[in-house]
N, C-alpha and C positions, 0 to 999 in steps of 0.2 A: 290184332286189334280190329276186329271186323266186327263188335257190336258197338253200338253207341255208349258213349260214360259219362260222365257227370264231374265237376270238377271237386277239388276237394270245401269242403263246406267252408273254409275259413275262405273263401273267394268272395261271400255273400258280406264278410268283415269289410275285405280288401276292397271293394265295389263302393260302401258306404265311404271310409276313408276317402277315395279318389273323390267321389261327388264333393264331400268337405275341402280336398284341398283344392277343387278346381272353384270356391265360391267362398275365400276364407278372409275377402276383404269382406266380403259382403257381411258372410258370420261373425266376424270382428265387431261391425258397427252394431248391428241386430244385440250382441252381446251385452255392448258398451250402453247402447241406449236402453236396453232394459231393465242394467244393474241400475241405472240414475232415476228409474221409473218407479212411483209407491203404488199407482196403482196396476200396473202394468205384471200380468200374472208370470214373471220373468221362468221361473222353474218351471210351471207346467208348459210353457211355449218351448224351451229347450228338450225337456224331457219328450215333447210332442215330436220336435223333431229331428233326435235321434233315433225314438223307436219308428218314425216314418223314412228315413236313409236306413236301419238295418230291414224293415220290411221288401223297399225296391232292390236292395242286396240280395235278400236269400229270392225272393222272387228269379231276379234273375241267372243266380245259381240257380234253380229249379228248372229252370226254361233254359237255361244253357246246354248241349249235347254235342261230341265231337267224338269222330272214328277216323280211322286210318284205313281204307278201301285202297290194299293196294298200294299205288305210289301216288293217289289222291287224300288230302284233308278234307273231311268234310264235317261243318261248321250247322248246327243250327240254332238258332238264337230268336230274341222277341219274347217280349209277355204276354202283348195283343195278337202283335201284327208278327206271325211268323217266317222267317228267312231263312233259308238255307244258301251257301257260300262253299263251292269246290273250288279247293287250291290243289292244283300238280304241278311237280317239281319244273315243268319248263314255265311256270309263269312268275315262281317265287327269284325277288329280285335280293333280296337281306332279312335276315335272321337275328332276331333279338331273342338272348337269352336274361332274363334280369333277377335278383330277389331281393324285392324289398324287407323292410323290418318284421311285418306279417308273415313274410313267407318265410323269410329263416327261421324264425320261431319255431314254424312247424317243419320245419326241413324239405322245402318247396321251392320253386321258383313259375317265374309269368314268363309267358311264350308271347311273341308278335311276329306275325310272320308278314312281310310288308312285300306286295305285288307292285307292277308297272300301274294298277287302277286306282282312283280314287276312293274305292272301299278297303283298301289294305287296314288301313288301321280297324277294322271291326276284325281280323281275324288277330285274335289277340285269347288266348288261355290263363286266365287270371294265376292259376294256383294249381300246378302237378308236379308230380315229384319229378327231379332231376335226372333220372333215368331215362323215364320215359318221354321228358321234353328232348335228350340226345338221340331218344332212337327216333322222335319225330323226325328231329334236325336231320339224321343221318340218311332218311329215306327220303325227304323232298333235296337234299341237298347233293345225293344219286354219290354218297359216303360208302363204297366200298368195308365193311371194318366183318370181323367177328362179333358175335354178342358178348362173347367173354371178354372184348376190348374193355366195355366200361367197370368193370374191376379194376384197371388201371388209370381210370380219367381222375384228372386231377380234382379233389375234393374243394379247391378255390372258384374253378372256374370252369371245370368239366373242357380240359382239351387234351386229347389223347397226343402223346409224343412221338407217337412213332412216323409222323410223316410233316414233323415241324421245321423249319428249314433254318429259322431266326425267332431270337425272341428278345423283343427291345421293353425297357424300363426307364420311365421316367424319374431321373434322379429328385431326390426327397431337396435340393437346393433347387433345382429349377420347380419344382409343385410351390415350393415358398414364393418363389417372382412370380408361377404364370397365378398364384392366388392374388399377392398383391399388386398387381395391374392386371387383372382379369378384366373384361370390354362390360362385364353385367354393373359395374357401377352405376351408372348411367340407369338402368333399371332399376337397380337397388335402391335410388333416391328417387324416382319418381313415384315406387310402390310406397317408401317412409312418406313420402309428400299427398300422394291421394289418403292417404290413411288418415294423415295429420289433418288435410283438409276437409272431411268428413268428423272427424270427432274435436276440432277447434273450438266450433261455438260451443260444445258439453263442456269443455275445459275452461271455458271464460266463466260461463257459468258457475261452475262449481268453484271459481275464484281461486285455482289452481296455481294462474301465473302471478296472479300478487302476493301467495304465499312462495314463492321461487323467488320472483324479485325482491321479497324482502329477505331472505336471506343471502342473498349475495349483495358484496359490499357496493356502497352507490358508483352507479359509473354513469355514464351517458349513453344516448340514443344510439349513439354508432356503434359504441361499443356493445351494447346488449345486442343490437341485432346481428354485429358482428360471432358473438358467441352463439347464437342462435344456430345461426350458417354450420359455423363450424363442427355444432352439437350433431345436426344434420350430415354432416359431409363425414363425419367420424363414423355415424351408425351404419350410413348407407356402405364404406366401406367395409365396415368389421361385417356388415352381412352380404357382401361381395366379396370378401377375402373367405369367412368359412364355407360361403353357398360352393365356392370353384374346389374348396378344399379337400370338401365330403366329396365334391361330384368328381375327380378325377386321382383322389388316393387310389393305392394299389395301381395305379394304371400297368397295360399291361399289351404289346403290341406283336402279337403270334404271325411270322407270314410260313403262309402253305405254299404245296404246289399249285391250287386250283382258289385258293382265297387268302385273304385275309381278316384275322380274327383281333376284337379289340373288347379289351374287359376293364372296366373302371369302376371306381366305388367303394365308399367306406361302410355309411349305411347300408343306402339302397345298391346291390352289386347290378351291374348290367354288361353284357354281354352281344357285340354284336357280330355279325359274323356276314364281310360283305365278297362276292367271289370278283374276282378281278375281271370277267367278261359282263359284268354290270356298272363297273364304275365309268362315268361321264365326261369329268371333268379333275385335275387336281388345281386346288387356289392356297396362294400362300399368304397368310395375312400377315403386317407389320402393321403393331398400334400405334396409336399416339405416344406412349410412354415404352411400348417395349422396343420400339426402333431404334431410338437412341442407345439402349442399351444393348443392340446389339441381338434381339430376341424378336422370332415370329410364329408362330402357329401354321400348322398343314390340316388342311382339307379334302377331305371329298365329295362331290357331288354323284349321287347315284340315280337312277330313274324311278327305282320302288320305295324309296327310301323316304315314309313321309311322316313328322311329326303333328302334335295338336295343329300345328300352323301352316301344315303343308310344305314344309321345306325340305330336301333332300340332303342337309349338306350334313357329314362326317365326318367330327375332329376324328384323323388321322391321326396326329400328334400334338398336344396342348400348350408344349412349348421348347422352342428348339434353339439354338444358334444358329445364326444366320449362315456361320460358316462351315455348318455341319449339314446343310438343309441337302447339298446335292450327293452328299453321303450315303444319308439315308432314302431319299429319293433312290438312286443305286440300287440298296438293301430290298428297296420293296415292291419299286417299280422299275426294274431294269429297262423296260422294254420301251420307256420313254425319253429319247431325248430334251437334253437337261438343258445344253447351251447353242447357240444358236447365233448367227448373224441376224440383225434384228435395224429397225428404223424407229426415229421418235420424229414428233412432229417440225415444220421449217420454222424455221426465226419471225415468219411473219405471223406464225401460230400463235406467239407468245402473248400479242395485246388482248387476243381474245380470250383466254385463259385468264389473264388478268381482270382484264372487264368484269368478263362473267363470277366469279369469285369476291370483286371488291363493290361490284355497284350495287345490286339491292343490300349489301351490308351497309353500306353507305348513305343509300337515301332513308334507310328504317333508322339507321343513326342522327342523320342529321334531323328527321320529323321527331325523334325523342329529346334532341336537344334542344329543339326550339319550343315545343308544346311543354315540358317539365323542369325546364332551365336546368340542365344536368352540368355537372362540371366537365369541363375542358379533357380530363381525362380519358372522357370517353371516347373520343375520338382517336385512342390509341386500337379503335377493334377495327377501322374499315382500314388502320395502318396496317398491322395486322394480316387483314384477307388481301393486301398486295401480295406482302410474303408468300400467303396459302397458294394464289393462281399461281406464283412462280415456282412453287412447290410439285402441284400437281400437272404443270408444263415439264418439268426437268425429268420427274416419273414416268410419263407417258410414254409406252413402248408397244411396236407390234413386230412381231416375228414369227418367219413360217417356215419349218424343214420339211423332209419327205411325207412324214406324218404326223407333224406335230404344227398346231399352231400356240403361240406362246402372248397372251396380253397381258398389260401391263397399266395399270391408274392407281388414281386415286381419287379415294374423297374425305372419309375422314382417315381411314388408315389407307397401306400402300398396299395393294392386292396386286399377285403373279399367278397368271393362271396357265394351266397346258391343257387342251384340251386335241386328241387326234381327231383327226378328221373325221373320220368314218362315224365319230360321233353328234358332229353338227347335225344337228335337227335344222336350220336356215342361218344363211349369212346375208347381210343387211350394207349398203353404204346408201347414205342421204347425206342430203346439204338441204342448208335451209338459204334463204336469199343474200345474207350475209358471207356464207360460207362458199358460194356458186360466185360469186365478185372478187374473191380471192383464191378461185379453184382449189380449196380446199373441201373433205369430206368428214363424217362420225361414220367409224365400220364398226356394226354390232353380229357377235355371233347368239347362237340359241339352241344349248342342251338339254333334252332332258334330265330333270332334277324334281323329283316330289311330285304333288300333285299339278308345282303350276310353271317348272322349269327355270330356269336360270340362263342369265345373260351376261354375256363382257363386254364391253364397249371402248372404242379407243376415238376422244375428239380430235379435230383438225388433223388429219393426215393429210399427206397432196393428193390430189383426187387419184391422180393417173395410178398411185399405191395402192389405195380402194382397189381398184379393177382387176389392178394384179391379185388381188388375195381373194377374189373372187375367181378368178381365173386357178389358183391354185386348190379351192377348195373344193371346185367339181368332181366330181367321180373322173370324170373322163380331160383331168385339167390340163394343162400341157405340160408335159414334163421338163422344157427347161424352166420354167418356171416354179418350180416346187424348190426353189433356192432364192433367197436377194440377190440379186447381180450385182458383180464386182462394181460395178458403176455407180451404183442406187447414192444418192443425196442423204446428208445427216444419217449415214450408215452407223451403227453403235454392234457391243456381244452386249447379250443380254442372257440371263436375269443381272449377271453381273454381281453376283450373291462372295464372288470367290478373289 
């Protein structure tokens, strides 16, 4: 592959689509307000601008060109302003294989190849056949194979067996829980609520809600806005239960000798492929809803790994049992220590944990009660955020072995992280004035993760434990000290998963 190529034409499709979905509140309203418009030329405005998204589409197919020089990618791009982009195998940090609805049609898939740099996401191949995105993968990813191997790659997902070590499935009963208490809720109702709140005034207008309230039977104020809520909290789930359902069917969790490979998707199929000498950090999440039941999510944080938002992190697993977590940790990451002597913060940690938790809920509570005359009930939330600090006090853990440090909080949900040493980018202890009158300290560490890295932080620990876990995390730290001493105060094992 030593001349330059062209991607295949349906990219110039796939290009305009992405533009639409990435501005499809905005198209929604534009839509909405044009159909209620008689003067307003609504067809030729849409028409205008679809044929102007498939224009910057095949545009940029025309102007797009990649080769393989070697065991370098080279990328050039721009309609104007021309760029060229060399990726070699020592800089590529994760490998997305993915194919959306366009691409399968034609029997295609989209390449990303994601760097430690803040331009990773521009080396991205909208649309080539799946051969030749394996044999891209196989040469920066320094893949030993034969060419005749991919005769035998699997038609799902393109991953050759002969050097697979384990292959984990997300059973079709846990995809049903991690669908319905998936964390995107919370999203799902703020995107139905900006929506709602943009096309409101069209809908009063067109006297929409007086034809709804008259046919439902007469009730009262509370109770319609109580249905309101509810109408609300029902959509926002049913499109948080299917959005998690399409995104992590099939899941599919391949470990190598040299990587780990992860495939999910019903629609859109994706493909990531991260090697185990890139991963940064692992964080275990426990929700609000899936804790009680016993159920948490595994993570990764990588350094090249950067989405639209600049984030590194990689479900590893979308939903697990709690008491199966140090199993599979085992399976995929041996080479980390799972449990640990560990410390949580002292007893006199506790008021402040609380403080900070109940008192601005408190004072924004008690200014609503008195400006609005709210009822008395309301004062069951700052009761409430007592429970939460004491929540987030009894959580609170830090722990360090030979090579492993292990943290432990919370805020809304209960995050365990392991993070080795060698991979701290800085570690951090402060006190603020408060916290220096009670010799206590906040120890924050910092990996990289995406474009802008990622942090743990543990509050109120006693100072003199600060120093020690700075003292352990030096390159050159003391060795007896890369253990808690049998002595150590409010000594706990932690994760404490088992």
């Amino acid at each position: 592959m030593s001349e330059f190529e062209r991607q295949h034409p349906v990219a110039a499709v796939s290009r305009a689509f992405g533009l639409i979905r990435g501005n499809i509140v905005t198209i929604l309203v534009f839509l909405f307000v044009g159909a209620q418009s008689d003067n307003f030329p609504f067809l030729w405005w849409i028409g205008g601008l679809f044929i102007f998204l498939l224009i910057i589409g095949a545009a940029n197919w025309w102007r797009f060109l990649y080769k393989m020089d070697g065991d370098t990618l080279h990328i050039r791009s721009g309609i104007f302003v021309r760029k060229d982009l060399y990726l070699t195998k020592d800089r590529i940090q994760v490998i997305d294989i993915s194919s959306g609805v366009i691409q399968r049609l034609f029997g295609l898939v989209r390449l990303d190849i994601q760097t430690a740099g803040a331009t990773s996401r521009q080396a991205a191949i909208d649309a080539i056949t799946k051969v030749k995105a394996m044999e891209i993968n196989r040469v920066l990813r320094d893949i030993h194979s034969d060419p005749g191997e991919f005769g035998q790659v699997s038609e799902e997902i393109g991953i050759s067996d002969s050097d697979v070590l384990k292959k984990l499935d997300l059973p079709h009963k846990e995809l049903l829980i991690a669908a319905s208490t998936s964390g995107s809720f919370g999203i799902a109702l703020s995107v139905l609520a900006t929506i709602f709140s943009q096309i409101e005034p069209l809908i009063s207008e067109s006297e929409m809600f007086e034809y709804l309230f008259s046919i439902i039977p007469s009730q009262t104020d509370a109770v319609m806005i109580g249905i309101t809520i509810f109408i609300f909290i029902a959509f926002a789930w049913l499109l948080s239960f299917f959005s998690t359902l399409f995104t992590y069917g099939n899941f599919k969790l391949i470990v190598k000798e040299k990587e780990i490979i992860i495939s999910r998707g019903i629609f859109e199929k994706k493909r990531v492929t991260i090697p185990y000498n890139r991963i940064q950090a692992i964080h275990v999440s426990e929700g609000l809803i899936r804790q009680p039941l016993g159920y948490a999510s595994i993570h990764l944080e990588s350094a090249g790994y950067g989405d639209e938002k600049g984030t590194g992190s990689i479900v590893l697993f979308p939903l697990i049992r709690r008491t199966n977590i140090i199993q599979l940790l085992n399976d995929v990451l041996p080479d980390y220590e799972k449990e640990m002597p560990g410390i949580k913060p002292p007893s006199r940690a506790l008021r402040r944990y609380i403080f900070k938790s109940s008192f601005p809920i408190t004072i924004v509570t008690g200014v609503l009660f008195w400006y609005l005359s709210l009822n008395l009930w309301i004062w069951l939330i700052p009761i409430g955020s007592l429970f939460w600090g004491w929540l987030k006090y009894k959580d609170a853990a830090l722990a360090w072995g030979e090579d492993i440090l292990l943290f432990r909080s919370r805020q809304l949900s209960k995050s365990t992280a392991y993070i080795k040493k060698k991979r701290v980018q800085d570690a951090i202890i402060f006190q603020n004035v408060f916290q220096r009158y009670r010799n206590l300290c906040s120890v924050q560490i910092h990996v990289a993760s995406g474009d802008r890295g990622k942090s743990f932080m543990v509050d109120d620990l006693e100072y003199d434990e600060g120093i020690r876990l700075l003292n352990a995390v030096r390159k050159n730290g003391i060795s007896a000290e890369n253990r808690i001493p049998e002595e150590t105060l409010n000594k706990i094992q932690v994760p404490g998963w088992i």
